[in-house]
C-alpha positions in Angstrom: -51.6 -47.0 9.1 -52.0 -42.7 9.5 -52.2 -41.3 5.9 -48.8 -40.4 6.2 -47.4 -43.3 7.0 -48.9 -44.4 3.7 -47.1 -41.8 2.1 -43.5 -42.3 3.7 -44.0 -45.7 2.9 -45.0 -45.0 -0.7 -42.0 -42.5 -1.2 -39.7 -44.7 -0.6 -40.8 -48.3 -2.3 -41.4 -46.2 -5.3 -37.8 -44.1 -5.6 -36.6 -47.8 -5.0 -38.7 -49.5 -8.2 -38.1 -46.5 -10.3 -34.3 -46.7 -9.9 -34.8 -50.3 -10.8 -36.5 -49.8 -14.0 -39.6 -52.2 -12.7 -42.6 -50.2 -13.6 -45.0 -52.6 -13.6 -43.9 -53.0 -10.0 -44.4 -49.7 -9.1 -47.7 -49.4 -10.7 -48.5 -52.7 -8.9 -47.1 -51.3 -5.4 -49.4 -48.0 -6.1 -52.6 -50.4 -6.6 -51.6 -51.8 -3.5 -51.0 -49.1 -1.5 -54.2 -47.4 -2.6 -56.4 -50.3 -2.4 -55.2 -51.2 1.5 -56.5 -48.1 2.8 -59.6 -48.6 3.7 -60.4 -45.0 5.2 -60.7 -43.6 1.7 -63.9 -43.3 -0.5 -65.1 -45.3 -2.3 -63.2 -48.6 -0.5 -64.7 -51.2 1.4 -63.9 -50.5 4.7 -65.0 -46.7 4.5 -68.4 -48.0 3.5 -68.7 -50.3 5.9 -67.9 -47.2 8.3 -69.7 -45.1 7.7 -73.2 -47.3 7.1 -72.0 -48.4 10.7 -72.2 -44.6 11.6 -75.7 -44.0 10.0 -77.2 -46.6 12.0 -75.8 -46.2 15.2 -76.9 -42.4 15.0 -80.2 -43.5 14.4 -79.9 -46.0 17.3 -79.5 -49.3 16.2 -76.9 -51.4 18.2 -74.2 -53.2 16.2 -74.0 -57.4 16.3 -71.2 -60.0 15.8 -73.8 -62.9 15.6 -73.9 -64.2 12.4 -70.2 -64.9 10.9 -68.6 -63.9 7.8 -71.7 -60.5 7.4 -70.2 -57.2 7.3 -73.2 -55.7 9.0 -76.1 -56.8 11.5 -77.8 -54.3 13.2 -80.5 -54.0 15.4 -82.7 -51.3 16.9 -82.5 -51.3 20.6 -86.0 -52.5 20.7 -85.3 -55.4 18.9 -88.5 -54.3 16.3 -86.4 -53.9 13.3 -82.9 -55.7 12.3 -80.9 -55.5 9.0 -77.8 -57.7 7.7 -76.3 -56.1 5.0 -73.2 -57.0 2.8 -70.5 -53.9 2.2 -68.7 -53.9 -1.0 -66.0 -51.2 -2.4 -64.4 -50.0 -5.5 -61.9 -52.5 -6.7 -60.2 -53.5 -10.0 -63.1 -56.6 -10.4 -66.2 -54.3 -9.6 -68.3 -57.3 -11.9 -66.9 -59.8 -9.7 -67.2 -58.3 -6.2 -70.8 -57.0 -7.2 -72.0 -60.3 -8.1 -70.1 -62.0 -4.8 -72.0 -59.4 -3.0 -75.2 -60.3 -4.4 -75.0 -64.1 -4.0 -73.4 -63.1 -0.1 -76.8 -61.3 1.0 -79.0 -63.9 -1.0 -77.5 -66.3 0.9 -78.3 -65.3 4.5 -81.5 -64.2 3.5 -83.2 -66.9 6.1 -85.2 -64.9 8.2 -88.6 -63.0 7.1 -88.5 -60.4 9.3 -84.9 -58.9 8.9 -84.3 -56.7 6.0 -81.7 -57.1 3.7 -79.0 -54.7 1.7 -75.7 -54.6 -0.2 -74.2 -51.3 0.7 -72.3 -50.1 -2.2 -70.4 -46.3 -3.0 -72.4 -44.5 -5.3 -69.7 -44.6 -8.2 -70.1 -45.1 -12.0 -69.1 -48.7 -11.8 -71.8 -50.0 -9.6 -74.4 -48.2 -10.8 -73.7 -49.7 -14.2 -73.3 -52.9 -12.5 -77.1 -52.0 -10.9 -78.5 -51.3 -14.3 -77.7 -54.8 -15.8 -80.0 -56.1 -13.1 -83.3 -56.8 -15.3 -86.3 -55.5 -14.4 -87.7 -58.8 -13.7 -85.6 -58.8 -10.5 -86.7 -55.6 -9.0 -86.7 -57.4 -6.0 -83.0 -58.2 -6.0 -82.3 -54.8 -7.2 -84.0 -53.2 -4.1 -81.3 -54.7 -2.1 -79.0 -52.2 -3.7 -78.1 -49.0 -1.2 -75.8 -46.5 -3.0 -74.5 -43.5 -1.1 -76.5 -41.7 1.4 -79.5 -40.7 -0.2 -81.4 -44.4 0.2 -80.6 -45.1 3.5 -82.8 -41.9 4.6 -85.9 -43.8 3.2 -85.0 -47.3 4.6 -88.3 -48.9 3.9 
C-alpha cells in the first residue's frame, strides 16, 4: 500500500474508534498501521531493502536457496557469499534480537560463507548489542548496524 493509502485508511478507522470511545483500539490500529509498513525506517522490510541494494551495487547476485533466510548473496564470481538475518524496530526489540541471533547461529554450516544480522542503527539495538559480553565477540561481530559497517565487510 502507497503511503497514502496508509493514510486514507488511517483517517478513517480512526474518526470511526474515536467516535466509539475505544482508545485502546485506536492506539492499537495506529501500532498496526505503523508497524505494516515496511518501507519506513527503521522496519524490517526497509532493512532488508536496502542491505539488498548495498550488495547488488557492489555486485553480488541475490539467492532464494536456502529457505526461511532473509538474505543470501553471492558475488558473481562465486568467491565470496553471505546469509544474513534482517531484523527491525518492533515493540519486543529483546525478543526479535535474540530470535535473530539464534536464526543466523543456526545456519551457520558452511566455513566459507560469512554471516550477519542486519539491524537499524537505533538506540534499542545497540543496547541490545551492548549486553553481548565481551567473551562473545565473535557473536557480536555478526552484528551490522546502519551503513557504516557494511563499507568494511571483512
Amino acid at each position: 500500500m502507497r503511503q497514502d493509502e496508509w493514510s486514507h485508511l488511517y483517517s478513517i478507522l480512526s474518526s470511526i474508534l474515536k467516535s466509539a470511545t475505544y482508545m485502546a483500539s485506536y492506539f492499537y490500529l495506529h501500532d498496526l498501521i505503523v508497524y505494516m509498513n515496511p518501507e519506513k525506517f527503521p522496519f524490517e522490510a526497509f532493512v532488508q531493502k536496502k542491505v539488498e541494494q548495498y550488495f547488488q551495487n557492489d555486485g553480488f547476485i541475490l539467492s532464494n536457496e536456502i529457505p526461511f533466510l532473509d538474505l543470501h548473496v553471492k558475488s558473481k564470481d562465486k568467491k565470496e557469499e553471505w546469509k544474513i538475518e534482517c531484523k527491525g524496530e518492533t515493540k519486543a526489540i529483546n525478543i526479535d534480537f535474540n530470535t535473530g541471533l539464534g536464526q543466523i547461529l543456526k545456519k551457520m554450516e558452511d566455513e566459507d560463507s560469512k554471516y550477519a544480522i542486519a539491524l537499524p542503527d537505533i538506540p534499542s539495538f545497540r543496547k541490545q548489542a551492548e549486553q553481548i559480553p565481551k567473551s562473545a565477540d565473535e557473536i557480536k561481530s555478526l552484528l551490522h548496524m546502519g551503513k557504516r559497517k557494511w563499507r568494511n565487510r571483512d
